[in-house]
C-alpha positions in Angstrom: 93.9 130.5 97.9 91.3 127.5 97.6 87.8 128.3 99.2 85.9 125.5 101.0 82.0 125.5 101.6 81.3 122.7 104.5 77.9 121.7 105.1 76.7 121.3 108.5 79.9 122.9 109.7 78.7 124.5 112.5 79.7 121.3 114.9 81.3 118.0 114.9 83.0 117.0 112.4 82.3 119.8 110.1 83.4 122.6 112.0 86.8 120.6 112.9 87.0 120.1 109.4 86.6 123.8 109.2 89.6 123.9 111.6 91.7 121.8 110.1 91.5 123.9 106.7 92.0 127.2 108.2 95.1 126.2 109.4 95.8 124.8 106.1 95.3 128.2 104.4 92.3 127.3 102.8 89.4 130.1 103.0 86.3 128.2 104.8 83.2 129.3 104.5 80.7 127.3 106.8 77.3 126.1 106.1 74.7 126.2 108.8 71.1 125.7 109.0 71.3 128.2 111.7 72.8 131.7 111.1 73.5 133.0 114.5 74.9 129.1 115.0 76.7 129.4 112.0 78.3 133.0 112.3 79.4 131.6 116.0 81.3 128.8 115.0 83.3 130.6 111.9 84.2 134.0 114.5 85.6 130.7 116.5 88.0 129.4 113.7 88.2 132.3 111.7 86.2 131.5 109.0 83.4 132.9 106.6 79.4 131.4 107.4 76.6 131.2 105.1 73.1 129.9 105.9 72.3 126.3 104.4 69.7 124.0 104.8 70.8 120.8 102.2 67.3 119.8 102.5 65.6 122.8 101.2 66.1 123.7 97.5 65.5 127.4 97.9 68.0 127.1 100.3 70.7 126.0 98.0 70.1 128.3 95.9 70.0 131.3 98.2 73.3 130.2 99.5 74.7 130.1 95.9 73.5 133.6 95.5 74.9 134.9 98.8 78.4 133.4 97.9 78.0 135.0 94.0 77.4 138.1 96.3 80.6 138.1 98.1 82.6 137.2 94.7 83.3 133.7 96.7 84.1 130.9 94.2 84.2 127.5 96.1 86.0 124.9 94.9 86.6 122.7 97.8 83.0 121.1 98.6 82.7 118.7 102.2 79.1 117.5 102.4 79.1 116.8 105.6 75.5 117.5 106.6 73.9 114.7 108.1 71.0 113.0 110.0 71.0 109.6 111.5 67.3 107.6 111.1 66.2 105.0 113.5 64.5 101.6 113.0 64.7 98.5 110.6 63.6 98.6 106.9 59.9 97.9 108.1 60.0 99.5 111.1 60.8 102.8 110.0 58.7 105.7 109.1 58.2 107.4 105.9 59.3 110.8 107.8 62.7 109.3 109.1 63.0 107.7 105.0 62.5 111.3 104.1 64.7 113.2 106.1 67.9 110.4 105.2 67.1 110.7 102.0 66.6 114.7 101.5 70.0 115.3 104.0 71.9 112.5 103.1 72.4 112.0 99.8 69.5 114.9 97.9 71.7 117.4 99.7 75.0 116.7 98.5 73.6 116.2 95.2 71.9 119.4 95.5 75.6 121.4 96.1 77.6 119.3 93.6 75.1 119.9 91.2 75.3 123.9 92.2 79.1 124.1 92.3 80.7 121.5 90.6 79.9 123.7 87.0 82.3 126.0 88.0 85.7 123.7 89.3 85.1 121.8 85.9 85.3 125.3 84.0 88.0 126.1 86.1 90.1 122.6 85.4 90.4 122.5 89.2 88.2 121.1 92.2 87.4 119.2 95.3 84.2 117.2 96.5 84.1 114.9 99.8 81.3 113.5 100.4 81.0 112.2 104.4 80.0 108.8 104.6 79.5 106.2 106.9 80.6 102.5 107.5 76.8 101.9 108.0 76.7 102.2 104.0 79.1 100.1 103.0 78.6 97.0 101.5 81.4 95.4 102.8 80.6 95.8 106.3 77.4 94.8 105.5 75.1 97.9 105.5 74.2 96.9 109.4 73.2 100.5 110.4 69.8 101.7 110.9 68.3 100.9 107.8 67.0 104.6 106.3 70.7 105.8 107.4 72.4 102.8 105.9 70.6 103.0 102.2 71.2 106.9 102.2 74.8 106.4 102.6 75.3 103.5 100.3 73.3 105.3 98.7 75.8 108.5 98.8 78.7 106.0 98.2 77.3 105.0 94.8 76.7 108.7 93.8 80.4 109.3 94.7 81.8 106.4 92.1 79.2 107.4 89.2 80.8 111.2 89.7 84.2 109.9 90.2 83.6 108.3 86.2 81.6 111.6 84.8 83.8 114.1 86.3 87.1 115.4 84.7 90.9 114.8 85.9 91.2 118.2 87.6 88.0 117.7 89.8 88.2 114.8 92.5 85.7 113.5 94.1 85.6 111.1 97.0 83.7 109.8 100.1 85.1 108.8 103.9 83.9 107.5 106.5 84.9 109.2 109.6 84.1 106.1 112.0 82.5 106.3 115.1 83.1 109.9 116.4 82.2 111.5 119.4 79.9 114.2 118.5 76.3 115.0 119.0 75.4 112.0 116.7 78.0 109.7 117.8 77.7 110.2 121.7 80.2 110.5 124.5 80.9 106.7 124.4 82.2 107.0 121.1 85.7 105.6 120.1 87.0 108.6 118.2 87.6 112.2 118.9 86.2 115.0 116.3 89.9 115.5 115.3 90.4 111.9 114.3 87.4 112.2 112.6 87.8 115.1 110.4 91.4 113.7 109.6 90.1 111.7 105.9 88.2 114.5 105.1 90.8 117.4 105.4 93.7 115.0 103.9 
């Protein structure tokens, strides 16, 4: 059976994500900033939680500890953790830079960077990285500046690992479109379960 740590899996996409892969077989273990949160939404879908703030080293590292603790070997990674800045590139603030920078694309490097090791050892692995079309290129990066550089930002990461990384272990990055969760809104075109779909598949 193929573990799967989700980060920010406590809502929204992630935790439908979560779903998705329990129903699939997989073990899912979600990642939540908040451990009563956390524990809430896995009892839900009958999954695992651990507590994970991306943006906080320690963090990462405790997590990696917790899941060496419970002999949990993950090889299925979804960074979905995610924050959404406001304002242009000079409108902005430093803070809302920061916090797209540290969530967006410092956290998934921090958890490919902790578990990745392992799936190449063990000739077997999956990393999706949750993207946007605010950081693509082709649709021409017209997001909320600090959101849209993290995630073209993320995008770029995901190619250079997609070169580095061997055959077994796949890594790629979707863009769920415009979902209707906390970040998204009511008004938004999608529903969580359309949104997880490119993720789970």
């Amino acid at each position: 059976m193929h573990t799967a740590l989700i980060s920010g899996g406590n809502r929204g996409i992630g935790l439908e994500v979560g779903r998705q892969l329990v129903a699939r077989g997989l073990q899912v273990v979600l990642g939540a900033r908040n451990a009563a949160e956390g524990k809430a939404a896995a009892a839900e879908i009958g999954a695992e939680s651990v507590t994970l703030d991306v943006a906080d080293a320690g963090s990462v590292a405790a997590c990696v500890t917790e899941l060496g603790r419970r002999r949990i070997q993950v090889d299925v990674l979804v960074n979905n953790a995610g924050v959404y800045g406001e304002g242009t590139a000079l409108t902005a603030l430093d803070e809302e830079w920061s916090a797209n920078i540290e969530v967006n694309l410092l956290g998934p490097v921090r958890l490919i960077r902790a578990f990745a090791p392992a799936m190449v050892r063990a000739g077997y692995g999956r990393i999706v990285n949750v993207s946007s079309g605010f950081g693509s290129f082709s649709e021409g990066l017209d997001g909320p500046a600090a959101y849209s550089v993290s995630k073209a930002a993320l995008n770029a990461l995901t190619l250079n690992l997609s070169k580095t990384l061997p055959d077994g272990v796949k890594v790629n990055a979707v863009c769920p479109g415009w979902v209707r969760t906390r970040m998204g809104g009511e008004g938004a075109e999608r529903s969580v379960e359309e949104g997880a779909v490119g993720a789970v598949w």
